[in-house]
C-alpha angles and dihedrals in degrees: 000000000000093000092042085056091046092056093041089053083046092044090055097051098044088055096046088057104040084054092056121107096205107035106201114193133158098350089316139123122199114189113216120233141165120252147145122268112248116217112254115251099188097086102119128204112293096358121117117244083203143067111257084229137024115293131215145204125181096254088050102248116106124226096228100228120238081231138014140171127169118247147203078227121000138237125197127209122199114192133158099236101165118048095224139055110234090232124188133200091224119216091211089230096103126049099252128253128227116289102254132191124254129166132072112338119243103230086189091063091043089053089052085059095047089058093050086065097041085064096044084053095050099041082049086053093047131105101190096042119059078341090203102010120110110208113207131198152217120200130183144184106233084175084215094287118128094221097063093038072056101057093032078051094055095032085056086047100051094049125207086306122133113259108290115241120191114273100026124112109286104233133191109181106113098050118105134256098226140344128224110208168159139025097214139066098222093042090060091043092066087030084058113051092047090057091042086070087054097033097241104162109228117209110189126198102196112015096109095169110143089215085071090070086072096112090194095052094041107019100156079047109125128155142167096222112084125253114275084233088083087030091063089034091055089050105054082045086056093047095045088052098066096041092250094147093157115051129132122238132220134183149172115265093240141098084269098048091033100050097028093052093045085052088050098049088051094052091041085059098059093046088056089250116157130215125214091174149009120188130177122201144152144219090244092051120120105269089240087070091044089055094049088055087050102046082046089063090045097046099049130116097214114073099214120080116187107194115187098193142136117260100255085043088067101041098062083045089053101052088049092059102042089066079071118011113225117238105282106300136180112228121209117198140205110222088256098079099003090090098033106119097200085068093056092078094075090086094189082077091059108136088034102157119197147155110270133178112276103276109256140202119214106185108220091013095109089047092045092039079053092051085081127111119242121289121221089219090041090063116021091244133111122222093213114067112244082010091136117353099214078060129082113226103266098242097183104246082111112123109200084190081071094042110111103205141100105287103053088050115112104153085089113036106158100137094032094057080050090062087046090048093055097044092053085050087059090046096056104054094047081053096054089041103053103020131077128202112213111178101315103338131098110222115190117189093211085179094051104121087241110183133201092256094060090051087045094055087042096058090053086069108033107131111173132113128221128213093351097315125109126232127198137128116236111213086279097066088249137119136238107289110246116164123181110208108227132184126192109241129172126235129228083265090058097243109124120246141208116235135176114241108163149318154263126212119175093194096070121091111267114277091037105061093087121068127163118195108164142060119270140213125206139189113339090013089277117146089227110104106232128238129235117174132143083208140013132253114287103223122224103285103050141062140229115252110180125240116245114266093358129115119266089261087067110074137139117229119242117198105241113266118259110289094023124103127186112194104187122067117253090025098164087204137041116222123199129248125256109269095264095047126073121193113255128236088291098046083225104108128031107226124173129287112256107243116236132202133145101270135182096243093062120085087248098049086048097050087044093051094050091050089049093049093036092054089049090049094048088048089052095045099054085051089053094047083049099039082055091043087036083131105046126095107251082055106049088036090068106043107269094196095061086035084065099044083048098054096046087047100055081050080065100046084047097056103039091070084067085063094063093055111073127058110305121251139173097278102027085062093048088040096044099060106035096038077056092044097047102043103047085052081059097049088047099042083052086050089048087046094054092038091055093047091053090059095039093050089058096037088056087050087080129099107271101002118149096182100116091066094062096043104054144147095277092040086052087050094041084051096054087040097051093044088048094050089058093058100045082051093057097046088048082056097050095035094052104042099034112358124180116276137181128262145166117242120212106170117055093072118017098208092061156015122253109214103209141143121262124227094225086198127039098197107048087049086060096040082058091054096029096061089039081061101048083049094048096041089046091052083046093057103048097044082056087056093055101041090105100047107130110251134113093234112030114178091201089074088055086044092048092043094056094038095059090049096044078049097050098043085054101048095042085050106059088062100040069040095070104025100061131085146242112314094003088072090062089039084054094045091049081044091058094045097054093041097061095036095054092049097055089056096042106039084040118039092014098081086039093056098037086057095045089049109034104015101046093160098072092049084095132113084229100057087031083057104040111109120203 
């Protein structure tokens, strides 16, 4: 009763839909309209056109099968040999008939159910295979159309069975084991899920739709083509391969287009693909829409074009597009349409590269494909007189073996393997389901009651392989991924051509599925490979920054920030060197910073150097003129024994600027500050003891003044010595508790590294200078004291002279000190140095040796003595 309520349920609905108007199935609308029925040319020598028995559907009225042979168990076959459903508008005055195919015929589908029945002969003809058992067939157009796959799926179901009536035993014998079929995606979806009710396993040779693997929704679902999901994976991994980031995308709309291309779009994401379009469309649609798909095409800006559609759905695209050729464009097909060779008369897709069906040899297939009788198509002749008056009379003399078409095309059977695989599968498990092996012969019960169901658990578990290819079902119902790669080339007589380029197998590890071994055409037949990029390549200095509301594949290149390298090209960051390296001219690489320091090989370093040596020379050549005029009266008036320590401290000064150019090291940045230190506390403390001198000499000058006494050579010596001492206390402090030291400084300047010296200690650094400065302010202010003194030579005018300037060098240095980078801080430091140093020896021994050596006549005690 179960089973009568199940047929009723199935009556109702096939009714329903065969009374609509407007049929709408699996994303489809068929539009009904009334036409004549054209004869069938499909009946083949010595087959019958007709059901050995009556069939029935559950309205009453039999599909009459394309091919049909009785059977010890049947199998049936569903292809969509005609392109169009025969459609009609109903008046609803007459009960209405089976929906029925009309249109071209597709010789490549006819050649699929051919084969079909090919593999049945040859299984009937087997010992080793259903040894005894005749397998018979049913085999139906479903002209791609949802309806009439509906009505093929329910006739299958209800067998060869009289109609049922309520109450009667409910009888399943005549209807068949399995079914092979069919050639589309959305025709075994509704095929499917009216076996799944009666458990008739469906193995389809050519439904490649990812959502079939759903277990749950179709659960009776097996094939021998692989899941679109590899197909589409295997695509995005073609198109990555060949940098195209930027392509458009068309499908069928369609479960196969729908699903396919949704497959496709995830796994192009991953790869970093971008999409400027995606259109549906199919071969039903108004021509207007048609027309918009393909203007789209015309008018992009990416040149590949990956179109995952059925075969008729091309066609009618491509029609479309060859009444005015797009721009140059590289197709990328999906293995329905990619091996069709009807398409490979649009010459502009020349160089198309897709994913196809591992190439096949079935040995006897062409001989038993040319034991066919004419075909009126075929031949452009028509077998009734006056039948069709743009047709000749069809006079029998036509010889299909000379016939060039698909159909008669064997030298690339993919699909078609595909149909003999299945049928073989189905063969299989009626075989372990009905036949016993003891010892070495094969026993089949042909009268076993063998059910759907049994056929159904059987398949789950074939394992065998034919003519060297391999044949099992994963849980999924679906088969070991195994993709050719074909391109489209043309041949020296300009026909394009399908050759094998490559493969996909998704059951090697990543990074080892694609393989190309031959050599490739593209668009246009050129051997270039074309570019397709939104952008391009951003070069190795730069980064991407995206453009705003446009997919990722669509950036602008910014040149890296200062400081910030990429090395690789698209990086979409910049990343900063390591501290000691700097990026070069490109920004490409990081290299190290050059290290800077004030050498003696630079101009500044040179000029600095001659200063430094000339000065000394200068100092050592006024002691020499004194040392030789030591007795005369301009050298013992002004203290010719602090005129000498003067003279070799200011050779000093003079020198230890030397010690500041070169790069730094330990010592020479211990030695640098406190020989500077030192020696320039000893300049000073000679100019304070001559200052000094000068006021005590007058002062002693005075009636009764004793001031001399106090005041003496040693007390002069012990003065210099003890000023002195201060200083070399403080630089042993500094020296032991935080000394100079050498570093490197990287950030002053972030191109390169300034090599200097530390100070270690602040402090003591400006304890060094600070004490330098009391001495020289105190000198200054008691030369000043004594610049009106009334002599003709005073000596306190020259002191005060070269005291304002030494003041005045080192005031205007601490902040020319600080402000001045890198290697100029060392450059203002030496400057200082040799200032001062060169205004103590000129404002204070170049008028005294320009007296000693050109005015000879006032070195004398008298002119030295006389007051104004």
């Amino acid at each position: 009763m179960e089973i009568w309520a199940a047929f009723n349920a199935l009556r109702s609905a096939l009714s329903l839909l065969e009374l609509m108007s407007v049929v709408s199935l699996g994303g489809s609308v068929i539009s009904l309209r009334q036409k004549t029925e054209p004869t069938n040319p499909l009946t083949p020598a010595g087959v019958s056109a007709k059901p050995s028995s009556v069939l029935c559907t559950l309205q009453g009225t039999p599909r009459v099968p394309a091919f049909s042979k009785d059977g010890d168990f049947v199998i049936g076959g569903i292809f969509s040999i005609h392109y169009q459903l025969f459609t009609v508008i109903y008046s609803y005055t007459t009960k209405p008939g089976p929906p029925r195919c009309t249109g071209s015929l597709n010789t490549r589908v006819l050649r699929f159910s051919r084969t079909m029945i090919f593999a049945i002969e040859e299984i009937n003809n087997s010992s080793e295979l259903l040894p005894g058992i005749k397998l018979g067939y049913q085999i139906h157009d479903s002209c791609i159309a949802v309806p009439v796959a509906a009505h093929v799926a329910f006739q299958l179901s209800n067998g060869q069975d009289p109609m049922f009536y309520q109450g009667s035993n409910c009888s399943q014998s005549g209807v068949v084991m399995a079914a092979v079929g069919d050639s589309g995606s959305t025709p075994s979806i509704s095929i499917s899920r009216i076996f799944r009710s009666f458990s008739i396993p469906l193995v389809s040779p050519f439904a490649t739709c990812a959502c079939l693997s759903d277990k749950q929704q179709h659960p009776t679902f097996f094939r021998t083509i692989p899941s679109d999901q590899f197909q589409a994976d295997g695509l995005a991994k073609l198109v990555k391969h060949f940098g195209w980031t930027w392509i458009g995308a068309v499908r069928s709309d369609s479960d196969y287009g729908n699903y396919g291309m949704a497959s496709f779009l995830d796994a192009a994401l991953r790869e970093g693909i971008c999409v400027e379009y995606s259109e549906p469309f199919y071969r039903t649609d108004p021509p207007s829409k048609i027309k918009r798909v393909a203007d789209m095409i015309r008018r992009s800006t990416a040149t590949v074009v990956v179109a995952f559609a059925a075969s008729g759905d091309m066609k009618v695209l491509l029609e479309e597009l060859a009444r005015d050729p797009p721009p140059p464009r590289q197709w990328i097909g999906s293995e329905g349409w990619v091996t069709d060779p009807h398409l490979m008369s649009f010459t502009f897709c020349s160089g198309a590269i897709g994913v196809a069906i591992q190439k096949a040899v079935i040995p006897g297939l062409r001989d038993f494909l040319l034991d066919l009788s004419p075909i009126e198509d075929a031949f452009n002749c028509s077998l009734t007189e006056n039948a069709d008056l743009n047709k000749r009379e069809c006079d029998g003399t036509e010889d299909i073996k000379r016939l060039e078409n698909p159909y008669t095309e064997t030298s690339q059977l993919r699909a078609t393997n595909m149909v003999y695989k299945a049928v073989y599968a189905i063969a299989h498990a009626i075989h372990n389901a009905v036949c016993e092996k003891t010892n070495s012969t094969i026993h089949c019960d042909k009268n076993i009651s063998l059910e759907p169901k049994q056929v159904f658990s059987k398949l789950k578990k074939v394992n065998f392989s034919r003519n060297g290819y391999h044949v099992s079902f994963d849980a999924k119902g679906d088969p070991m991924a195994f993709y050719e790669l074909v391109n489209w080339q043309k041949s020296e007589s300009g026909v394009i051509e399908l050759v094998t380029v490559g493969y996909y197998d998704a059951s090697l590890p990543t990074g080892e599925q694609f393989r190309i071994n031959g050599n490739l055409t593209w668009l246009d037949g050129g051997t270039q490979v074309p570019v397709s990029v939104c952008s391009e390549s951003c070069p190795p200095g730069t980064r991407k920054v995206l453009q705003k509301g446009k997919p990722i594949c669509c950036y602008d290149c910014i040149s890296c920030p200062e400081g910030e390298i990429s090395n690789n090209t698209d990086s979409p960051d910049c990343f900063l060197c390591h501290e000691e390296f700097w990026p070069n001219a490109k920004k490409d690489k990081c290299v190290l910073k050059p290290v800077e320091f004030l050498s003696f090989d630079e101009v500044l370093g040179i000029i600095l150097v001659v200063f430094s040596v000339s000065g000394a020379c200068l100092a050592v050549t006024a002691a020499a003129i004194f040392f030789h005029h030591r007795t005369t009266p301009m050298v013992r008036a002004n203290n010719s024994e602090l005129s000498f320590l003067l003279l070799f401290s200011l050779t000093l000064c003079f020198l230890c600027s030397l010690t500041f150019i070169g790069a730094p090291s330990e010592w020479s940045c211990m030695l640098r500050h406190t020989a500077f230190g030192i020696t320039f506390v000893l300049c000073i403390s000679c100019v304070l003891g001559k200052t000094i001198v000068v006021l005590m000499a007058f002062k002693a000058t005075l009636p009764g003044s004793n001031v001399m006494k106090w005041f003496g050579p040693l007390q002069q010596r012990m003065t210099v010595v003890c000023l002195a001492l201060i200083q070399v206390i403080i630089c042993t402090i500094w020296l032991v508790v935080s000394p100079p030291f050498p570093m490197e400084n990287i950030t002053t300047y972030k191109e390169k590294i300034i090599l200097e010296c530390a100070l270690g200690s602040a402090v003591g650094f400006w304890a060094v200078l600070g004490y330098i400065g009391v001495l020289a302010v105190f000198c200054f202010v008691l030369a000043f004291l004594a610049r009106k003194l009334p002599d003709n030579f005073n000596e306190a005018k020259l002191i005060t002279f070269s005291m304002l300037i030494f003041c005045a060098v080192w005031i205007t240095f601490i902040p020319a000190y600080v402000s001045s980078p890198g290697k100029f801080t060392v450059a203002v430091e030496i400057f200082a140095i040799l200032a001062s140093s060169f205004g103590l020896i000129l404002c204070i021994f170049a008028p005294k040796c320009f007296i000693i050596l050109f005015q000879p006549e006032k070195n004398t005690k008298k002119y030295l003595m006389n007051k104004n």
